[in-house]
N, C-alpha and C positions, 0 to 999 in steps of 0.2 A: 652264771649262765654257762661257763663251761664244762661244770658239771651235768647238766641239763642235757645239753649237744654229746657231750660224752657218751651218757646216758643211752640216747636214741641211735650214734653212731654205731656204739657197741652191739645193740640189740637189731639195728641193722646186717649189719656185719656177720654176727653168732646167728640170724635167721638165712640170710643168703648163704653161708655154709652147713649150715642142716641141709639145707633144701639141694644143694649141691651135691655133697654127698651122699645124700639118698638117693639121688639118681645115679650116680657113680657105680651104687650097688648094682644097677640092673644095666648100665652101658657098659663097664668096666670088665666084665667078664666075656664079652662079645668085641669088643673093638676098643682097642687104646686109643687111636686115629680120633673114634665118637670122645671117649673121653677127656683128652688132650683140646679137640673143639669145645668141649663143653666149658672149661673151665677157663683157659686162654679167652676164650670170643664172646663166655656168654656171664658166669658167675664173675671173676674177675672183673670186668670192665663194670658190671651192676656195685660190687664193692666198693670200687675205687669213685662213683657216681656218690655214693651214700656217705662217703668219710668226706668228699669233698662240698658236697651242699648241705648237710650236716654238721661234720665238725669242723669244715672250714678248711679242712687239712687237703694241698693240694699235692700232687709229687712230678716234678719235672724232671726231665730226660735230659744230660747233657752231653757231649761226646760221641752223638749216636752214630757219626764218621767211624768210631772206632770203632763200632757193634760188627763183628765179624759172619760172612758170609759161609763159612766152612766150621764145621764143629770147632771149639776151643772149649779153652779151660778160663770161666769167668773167677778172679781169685777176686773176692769182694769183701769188702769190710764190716762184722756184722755187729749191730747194734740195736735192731729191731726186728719185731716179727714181718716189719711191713716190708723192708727189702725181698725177703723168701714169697712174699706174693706180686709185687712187681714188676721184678725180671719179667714174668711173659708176660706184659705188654710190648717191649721195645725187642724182647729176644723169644718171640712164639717158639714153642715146641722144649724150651729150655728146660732140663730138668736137673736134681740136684744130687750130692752126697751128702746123705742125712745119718746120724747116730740111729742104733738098730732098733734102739729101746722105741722110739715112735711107731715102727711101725704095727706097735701091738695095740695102739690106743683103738677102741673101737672106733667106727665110721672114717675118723678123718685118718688115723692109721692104714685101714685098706685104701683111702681113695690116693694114697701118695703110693703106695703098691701098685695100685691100676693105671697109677697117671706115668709108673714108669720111674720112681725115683730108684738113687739107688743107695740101699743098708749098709751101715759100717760097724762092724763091733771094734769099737775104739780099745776093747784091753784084747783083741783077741791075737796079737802079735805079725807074724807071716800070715799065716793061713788067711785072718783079715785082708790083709794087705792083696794078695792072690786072689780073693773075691771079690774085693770091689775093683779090682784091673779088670778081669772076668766081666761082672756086673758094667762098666762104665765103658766097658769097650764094643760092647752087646748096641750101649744108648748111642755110641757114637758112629756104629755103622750105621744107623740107622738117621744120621744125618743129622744129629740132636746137637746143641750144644749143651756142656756142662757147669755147674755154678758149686764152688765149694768154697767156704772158710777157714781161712787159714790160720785164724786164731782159735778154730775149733767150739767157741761157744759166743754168745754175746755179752759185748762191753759197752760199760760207758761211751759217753761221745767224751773224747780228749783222751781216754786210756785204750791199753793195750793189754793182754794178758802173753805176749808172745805170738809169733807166728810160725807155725810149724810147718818140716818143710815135706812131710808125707805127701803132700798132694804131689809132690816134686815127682815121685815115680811113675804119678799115671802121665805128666807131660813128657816124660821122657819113653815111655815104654811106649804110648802110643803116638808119640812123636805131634804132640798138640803144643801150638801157642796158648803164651799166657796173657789175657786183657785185664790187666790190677782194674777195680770199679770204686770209687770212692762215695762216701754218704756220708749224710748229716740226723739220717733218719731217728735218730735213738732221741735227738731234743724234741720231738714233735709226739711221737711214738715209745715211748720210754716202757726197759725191760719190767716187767710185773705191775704196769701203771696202770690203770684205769683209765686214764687222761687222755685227752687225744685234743694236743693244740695246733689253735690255726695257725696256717703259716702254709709255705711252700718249701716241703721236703726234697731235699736233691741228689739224687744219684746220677755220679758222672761215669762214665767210660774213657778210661785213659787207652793210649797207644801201647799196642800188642808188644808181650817182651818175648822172646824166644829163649828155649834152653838148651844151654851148648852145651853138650855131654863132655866139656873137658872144663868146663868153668868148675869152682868150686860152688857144692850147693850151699855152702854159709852165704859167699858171695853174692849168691844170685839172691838170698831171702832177703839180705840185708837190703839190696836193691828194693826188691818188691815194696819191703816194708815200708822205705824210707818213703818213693813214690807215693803208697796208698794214703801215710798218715799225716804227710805235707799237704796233700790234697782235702784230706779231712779236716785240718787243723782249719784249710783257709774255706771253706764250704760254712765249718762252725762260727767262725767271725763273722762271716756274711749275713749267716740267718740270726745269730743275738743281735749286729746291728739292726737289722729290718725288726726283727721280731723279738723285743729283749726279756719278754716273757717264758721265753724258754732258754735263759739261762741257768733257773735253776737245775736244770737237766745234763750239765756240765758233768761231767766228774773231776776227781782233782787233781 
């Protein structure tokens, strides 16, 4: 059966995103404001409709106290695609730092161009680094919060590939707090899976860190880190207890 549900989820899911981004084409060049609506208020919520009476797959908000009223830096833990989609429900308008290489993919390429995200050429040294400050400073006058990974790709649930601490220069240059976000999403949602099991996915919102321009930045990552993966660890227990079908989705 959950093959089945996967099945119609997925082909839900991949039709609501055509059909999104083919409008994007024609809003996207005229108004970001239109297209930022469109996908926050209208394609998003019809997704999150269809994975949930579908596949059964629910995803709950915790910590929304700490969702911040003034731009920040969401450092969030990444383990699935379905985190990068539901940030904007609890944090409308959010957008993120993404790897440069996407934005050439057709349709859904440009609608992350139009919706406002912002490029990183991860090998490209300084000059990178200077453009996405540029790029992410641009989203933040304009009242946006920011969402980046600090692990830089996605992991298993239970591992880590490291957390880097680049993001560190745009909290400090443009003087942004940091909100660590913790998930269990990668057992429900798993990287290159087909599967999509039920259960109720969790992304929390922990208490905003600040960066003190005289701490040391090993110090503060260590911090972050420790926070994020203590949170994750106990998020993962909870859903293999309830739901011990997606322990295989562990890593080791």
């Amino acid at each position: 059966m959950i093959y089945i549900r996967s099945l119609l989820a997925n082909i839900c899911f991949f039709a609501l995103m055509i059909i999104g981004c083919t409008i994007t084409l024609f809003v996207g060049p005229v108004s970001r404001k239109g297209t930022i609506y469109l996908w926050d208020r209208m394609v998003m919520p019809a997704i999150f409709a269809c994975v949930k009476y579908i596949a059964g797959l629910k995803v709950e908000y915790r910590g929304l106290e700490n969702v911040a009223k003034e731009p920040v830096l969401y450092a969030c833990k990444h383990e699935s695609a379905l985190e990068t989609y539901a940030f904007t429900q609890p944090v409308p308008t959010c957008t993120y730092v993404f790897k440069k290489e996407l934005i050439y993919m057709p349709f859904f390429g440009w609608t992350q161009y139009f919706y406002g995200m912002v490029p990183v050429d991860r090998k490209g040294g300084a000059k990178a680094m200077k453009n996405m400050l540029k790029g992410v400073g641009k989203i933040v006058k304009e009242g946006r919060p920011v969402v980046v990974f600090p692990e830089g790709t996605r992991c298993k649930p239970g591992t880590t590939k490291g957390y880097k601490s680049g993001f560190l220069f745009l909290a400090e240059n443009l003087k942004l707090k940091v909100v660590p976000v913790a998930v269990n999403t990668g057992l429900f949602w798993a990287k290159s899976s087909f599967l999509r099991y039920p259960g109720t996915a969790v992304i929390e919102f922990l208490p905003a860190m600040r960066v003190d321009e005289h701490e040391d930045k090993k110090v503060f990552m260590e911090k972050l880190e420790n926070v994020i993966e203590a949170k994750c660890k106990e998020l993962n227990n909870e859903a293999i207890r309830k739901y011990p079908w997606v322990k295989k989705n562990l890593g080791a």
